[in-house]
N, C-alpha and C positions, 0 to 999 in steps of 0.2 A: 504493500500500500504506500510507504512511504517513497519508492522508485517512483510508484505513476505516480505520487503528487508532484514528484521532483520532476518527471516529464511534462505534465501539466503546466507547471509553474515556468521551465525552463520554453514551452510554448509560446506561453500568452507574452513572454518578455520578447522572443524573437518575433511574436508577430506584430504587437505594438512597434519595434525595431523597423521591421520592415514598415508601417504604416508612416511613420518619421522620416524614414528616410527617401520616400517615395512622395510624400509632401514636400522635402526640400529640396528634392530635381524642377519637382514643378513650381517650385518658389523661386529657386536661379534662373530657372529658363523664363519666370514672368520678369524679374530683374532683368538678366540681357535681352531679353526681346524688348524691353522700353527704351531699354540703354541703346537698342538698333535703332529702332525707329527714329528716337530722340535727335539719333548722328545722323539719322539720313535726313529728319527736317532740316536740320542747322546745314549741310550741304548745301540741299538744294536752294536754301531760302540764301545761303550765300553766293552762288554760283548765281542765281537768278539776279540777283538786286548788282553785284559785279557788272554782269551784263547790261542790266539799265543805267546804268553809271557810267558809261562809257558811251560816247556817241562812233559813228560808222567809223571815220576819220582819226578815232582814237582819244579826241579830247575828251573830258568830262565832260557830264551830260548835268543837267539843273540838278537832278536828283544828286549826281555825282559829287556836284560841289555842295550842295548840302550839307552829305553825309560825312567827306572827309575836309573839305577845306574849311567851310563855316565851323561859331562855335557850337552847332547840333555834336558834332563827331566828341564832345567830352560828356553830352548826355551819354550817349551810345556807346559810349566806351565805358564807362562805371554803372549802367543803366542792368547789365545782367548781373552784377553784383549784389546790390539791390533787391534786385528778384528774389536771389538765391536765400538772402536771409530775413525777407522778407513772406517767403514761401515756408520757410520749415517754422517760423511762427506762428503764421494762418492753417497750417495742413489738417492739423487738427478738428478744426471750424469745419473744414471746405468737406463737401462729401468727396466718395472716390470716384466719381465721373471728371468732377470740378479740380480736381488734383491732378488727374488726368492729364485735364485740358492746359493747366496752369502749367505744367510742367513741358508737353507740346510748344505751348506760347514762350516758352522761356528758352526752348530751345531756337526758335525762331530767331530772339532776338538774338539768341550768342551769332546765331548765321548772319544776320545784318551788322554784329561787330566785328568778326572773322573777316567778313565779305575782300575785304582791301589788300588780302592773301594772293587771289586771283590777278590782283594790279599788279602786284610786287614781282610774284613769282612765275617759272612758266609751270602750265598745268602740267608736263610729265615731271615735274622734282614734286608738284600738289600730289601726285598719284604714287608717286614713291615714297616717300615721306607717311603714308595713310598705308602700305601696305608694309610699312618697314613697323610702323606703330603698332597696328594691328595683329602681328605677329606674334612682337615684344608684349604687347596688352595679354594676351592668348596666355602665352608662358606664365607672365609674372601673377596672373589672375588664376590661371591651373593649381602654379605652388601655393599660393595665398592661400585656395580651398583646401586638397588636398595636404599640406604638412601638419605633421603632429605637434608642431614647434608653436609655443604660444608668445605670436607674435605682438601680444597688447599691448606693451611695453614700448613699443616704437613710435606709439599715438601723439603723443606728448611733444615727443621731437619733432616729429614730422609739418605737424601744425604750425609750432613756429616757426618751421621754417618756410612754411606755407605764407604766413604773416609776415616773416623778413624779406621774401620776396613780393609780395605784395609794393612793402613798402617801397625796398628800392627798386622795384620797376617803376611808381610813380617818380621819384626822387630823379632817375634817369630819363624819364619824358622832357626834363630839363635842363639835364647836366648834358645828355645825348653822346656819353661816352661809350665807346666803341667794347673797349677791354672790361669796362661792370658790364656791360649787357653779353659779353662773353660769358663773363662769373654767373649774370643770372642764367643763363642758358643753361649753362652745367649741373649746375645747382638746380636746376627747376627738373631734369633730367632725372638726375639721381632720385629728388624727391618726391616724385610723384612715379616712378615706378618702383620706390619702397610704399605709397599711399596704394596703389592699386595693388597686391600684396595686401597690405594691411586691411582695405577696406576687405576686399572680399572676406576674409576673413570673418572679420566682424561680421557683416551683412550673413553669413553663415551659423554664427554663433547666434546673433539676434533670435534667425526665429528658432536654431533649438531650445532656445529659452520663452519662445511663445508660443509654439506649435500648441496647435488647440485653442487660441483665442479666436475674438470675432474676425470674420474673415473682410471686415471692411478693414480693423484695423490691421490686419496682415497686408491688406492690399495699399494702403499706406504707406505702409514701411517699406515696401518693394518700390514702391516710385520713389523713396528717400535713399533706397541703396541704387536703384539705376540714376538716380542723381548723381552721388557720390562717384560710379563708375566713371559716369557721362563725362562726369569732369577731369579724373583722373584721365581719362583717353585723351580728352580734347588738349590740357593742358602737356600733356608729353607730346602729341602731337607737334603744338605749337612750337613747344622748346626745340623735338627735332628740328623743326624744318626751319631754325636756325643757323644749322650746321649742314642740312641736306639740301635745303632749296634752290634753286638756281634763279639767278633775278633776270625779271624781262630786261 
């Protein structure tokens, strides 16, 4: 009697196990499939507005000058900022279609602050640049999940360093030195493919610690980790094609 209770018991623990774990496939693939879609709005909504920004001839077009020469281009440039922590203070409030949506819209705008990528560089170093990331994103996001290594400890740092370049990329919008904007480069590099790593992770651990709550708020917290992704991609992204892009 005591064997089958112990088969019994050693059941119902592997099948719960198995119910867990088959909830958190479909919890990552709702994660990267926002986190997809998210990169493909900001693409296209940058590649598009690129294109109307330009007249035939090649000059800027009214919208053109708007967006980058007027002073519009300092809303648009700190305006997805804004969103971002303005978004995970409201999400709570907003239902999950409206979180949805908010997060869609936000992607949008990162496209219309990107957008000036297209001016700069030629599209095949754009297209290199996104499949060299994409790559890198894959692996660093693979080990993140997968290690048994508990990576929490890295949060801490990483943040600030998130905040230190914050700050001195503003500081260099001004100073316009060549050799800092090297250093942020580098730096932006390293630290956000230790954050994508790290988030995953987290985004992983989160819902084994909520599996079996309401699933609006499960559905929440997947647009806050496909944020967090979204960003981690875009932001290494960016720092590559620092170093990979070829200018028109």
């Amino acid at each position: 009697m005591a064997d089958y209770n112990t088969y019994r018991t050693a059941q119902g623990v592997g099948h719960r196990q198995a119910v867990v774990d088959e909830g958190l496939r479909a919890y990552m693939n709702k994660v990267y499939g926002l986190m997809a879609v998210g990169m493909g709005v900001t693409a296209v909504a940058a590649y598009g507005i690129s294109t109307a920004a330009v007249t035939p001839d090649g000059q800027l077009s009214a919208l053109g000058a708007a967006i980058y020469t007027s002073p519009l281009r300092w809303v648009i440039m700190f305006a997805p900022l804004l969103m971002v922590f303005a978004f995970g203070a409201a999400i709570n409030r907003l239902s999950l279609g409206a979180a949805t949506g908010v997060f869609y819209a936000f992607s949008a705008m990162m496209g219309l602050s990107i957008s000036s990528i297209f001016l700069v560089y030629t599209g095949t170093s754009i297209v290199q640049t996104f499949l060299v990331t994409a790559i890198a994103f894959a692996g660093l996001s693979l080990w993140g999940y997968t290690t048994k290594k508990d990576i929490s400890g890295w949060g801490s740092f990483l943040i600030m360093g998130v905040i230190g370049l914050i700050v001195a990329s503003i500081v260099n919008i001004f100073l316009q030195s060549s050799g800092m904007q090297f250093a942020i480069s580098v730096l932006g590099v390293l630290i956000f493919a230790g954050l994508t790593a790290y988030d995953t992770q987290n985004i992983k651990n989160t819902y084994l610690q909520m599996a079996g709550s309401d699933a609006d708020f499960i559905g929440k917290t997947a647009i806050m980790g496909a944020l967090r992704l979204y960003l981690d991609f875009l932001n290494l992204f960016m720092f590559l094609l620092q170093f990979m892009g070829n200018r028109e």
